[in-house]
N, C-alpha and C positions, 0 to 999 in steps of 0.2 A: 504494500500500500504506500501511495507516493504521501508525501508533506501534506500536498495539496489537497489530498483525500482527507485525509487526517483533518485538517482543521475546516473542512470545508470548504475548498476553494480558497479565495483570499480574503471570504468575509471576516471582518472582524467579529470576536467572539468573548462572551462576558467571563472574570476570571470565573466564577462560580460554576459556567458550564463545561470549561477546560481542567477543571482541578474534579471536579466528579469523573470527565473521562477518564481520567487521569488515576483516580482510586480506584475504579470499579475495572480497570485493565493492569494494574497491581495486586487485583484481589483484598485491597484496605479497605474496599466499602463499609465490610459488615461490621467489621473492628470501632472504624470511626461512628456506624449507628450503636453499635453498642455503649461505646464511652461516650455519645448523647443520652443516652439516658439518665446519667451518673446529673449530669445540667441539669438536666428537666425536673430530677427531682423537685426540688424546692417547691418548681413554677406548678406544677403538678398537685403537688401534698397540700398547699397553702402556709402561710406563715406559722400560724399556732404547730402544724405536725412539724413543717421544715424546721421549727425551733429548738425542738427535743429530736430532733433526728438527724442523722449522718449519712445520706447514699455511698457508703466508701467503695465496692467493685463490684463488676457484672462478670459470673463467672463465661465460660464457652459455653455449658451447656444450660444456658439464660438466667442463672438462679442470683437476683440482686439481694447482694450482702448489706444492708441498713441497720447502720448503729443508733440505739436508743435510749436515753437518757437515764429513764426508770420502768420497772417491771410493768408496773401500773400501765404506762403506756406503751408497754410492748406486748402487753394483753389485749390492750384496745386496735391497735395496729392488725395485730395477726388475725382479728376477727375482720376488719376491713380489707385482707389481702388482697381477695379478687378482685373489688373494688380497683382497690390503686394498681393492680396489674394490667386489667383492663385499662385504667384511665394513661397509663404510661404506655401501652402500645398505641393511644390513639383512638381508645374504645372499638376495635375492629376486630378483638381477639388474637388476631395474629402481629405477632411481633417481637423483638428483641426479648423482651423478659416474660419465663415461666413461672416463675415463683419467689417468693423475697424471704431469706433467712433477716431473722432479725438478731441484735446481738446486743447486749448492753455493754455502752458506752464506759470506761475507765475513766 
């Protein structure tokens, strides 16, 4: 495939559309949606959960690790898991995270 194919002839092209081609022919796609998730937390959970809570890593096999402040609210959490699993794929069921281990915070 020449240059020219590659980027489309000689149109110019936004950086956003060139660094996606760019990961997804690296194979980094999935890596970089997954370590979005780890973001999203807060925007997602709302401030009162994101205050007592830590989205620290997404494992390969989707399970997000969230550190939590007290028991108390890591009783409350685990009862709204599908909830926020869903709400963090997008509410579409499919996506990055299968399930959230919770873990209390040090």
């Amino acid at each position: 495939m020449s240059r020219d194919e590659r980027s489309g002839g000689n149109r110019p092209r936004a950086i956003a559309e060139a660094l996606a081609e760019m990961l997804r022919a690296s194979g980094l796609d999935h890596e970089v949606a997954r370590v979005a998730v780890l973001e999203r937390w807060a925007k997602v959970v709302g401030p009162q959960i994101a205050g007592v809570t830590q989205a620290r890593l997404i494992t390969d096999d989707g399970t997000l690790v969230v550190g939590v402040r007290t028991h108390g609210w890591m009783q409350e959490l685990s009862l709204m898991e599908r909830t926020l699993v869903a709400r963090l794929n997008g509410g579409d069921g499919v996506g990055e995270v299968k399930r959230i281990r919770w873990e209390l915070l040090r």
